[in-house]
C-alpha positions in Angstrom: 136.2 -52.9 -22.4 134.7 -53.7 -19.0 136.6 -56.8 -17.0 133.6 -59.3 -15.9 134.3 -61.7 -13.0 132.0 -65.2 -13.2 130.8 -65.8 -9.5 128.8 -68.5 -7.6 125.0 -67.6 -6.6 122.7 -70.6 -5.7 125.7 -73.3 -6.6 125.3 -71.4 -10.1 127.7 -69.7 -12.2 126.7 -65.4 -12.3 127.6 -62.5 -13.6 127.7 -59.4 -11.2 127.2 -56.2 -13.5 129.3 -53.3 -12.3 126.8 -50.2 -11.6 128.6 -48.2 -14.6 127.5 -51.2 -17.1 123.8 -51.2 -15.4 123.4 -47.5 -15.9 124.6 -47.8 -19.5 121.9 -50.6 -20.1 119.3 -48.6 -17.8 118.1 -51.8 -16.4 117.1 -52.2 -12.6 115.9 -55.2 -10.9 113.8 -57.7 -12.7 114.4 -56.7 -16.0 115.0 -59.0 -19.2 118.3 -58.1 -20.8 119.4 -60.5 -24.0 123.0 -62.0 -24.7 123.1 -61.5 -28.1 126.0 -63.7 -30.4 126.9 -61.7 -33.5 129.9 -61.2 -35.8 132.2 -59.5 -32.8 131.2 -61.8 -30.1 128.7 -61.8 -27.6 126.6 -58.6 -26.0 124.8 -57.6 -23.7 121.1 -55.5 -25.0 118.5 -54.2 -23.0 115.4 -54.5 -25.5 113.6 -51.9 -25.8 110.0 -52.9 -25.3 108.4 -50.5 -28.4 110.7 -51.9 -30.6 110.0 -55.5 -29.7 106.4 -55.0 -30.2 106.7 -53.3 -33.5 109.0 -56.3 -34.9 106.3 -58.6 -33.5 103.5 -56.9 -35.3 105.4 -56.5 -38.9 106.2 -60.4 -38.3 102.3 -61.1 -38.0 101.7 -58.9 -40.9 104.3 -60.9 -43.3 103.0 -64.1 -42.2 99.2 -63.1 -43.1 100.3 -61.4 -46.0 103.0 -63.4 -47.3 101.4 -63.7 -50.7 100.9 -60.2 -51.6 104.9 -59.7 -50.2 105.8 -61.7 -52.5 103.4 -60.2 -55.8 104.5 -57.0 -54.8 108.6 -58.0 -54.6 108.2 -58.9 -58.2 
């Protein structure tokens, strides 16, 4: 477990990532990195942008195509 300390930047509360937590994300400056909530509390996930656009383009196909989904789940 990595120790976090919540700072001030801008009269906002922040985050400073220690460089051993950035290299495991391998994110740099200006990347998008999600908080994610799930059953053992919160992360930290660097999507990765392939997989993003694959989940995007399934999620088009089962809208179009929610009809035959369904026939074909039966």
């Amino acid at each position: 477990m990595t120790k976090l300390q919540v700072t001030t930047i801008n009269d906002e509360p922040a985050i400073v990532l220690p460089p051993s937590v950035v290299e495991r994300l391998g994110i740099k400056e200006g990347d998008e990195i999600h908080l994610e909530d799930g059953p053992n509390g919160l992360r930290l996930v660097h999507p990765n942008p392939v997989v993003e656009a694959q989940v995007r383009t399934m999620n088009e196909v089962m809208d179009r195509r929610r009809d035959v989904l369904k026939r074909l789940a039966e």
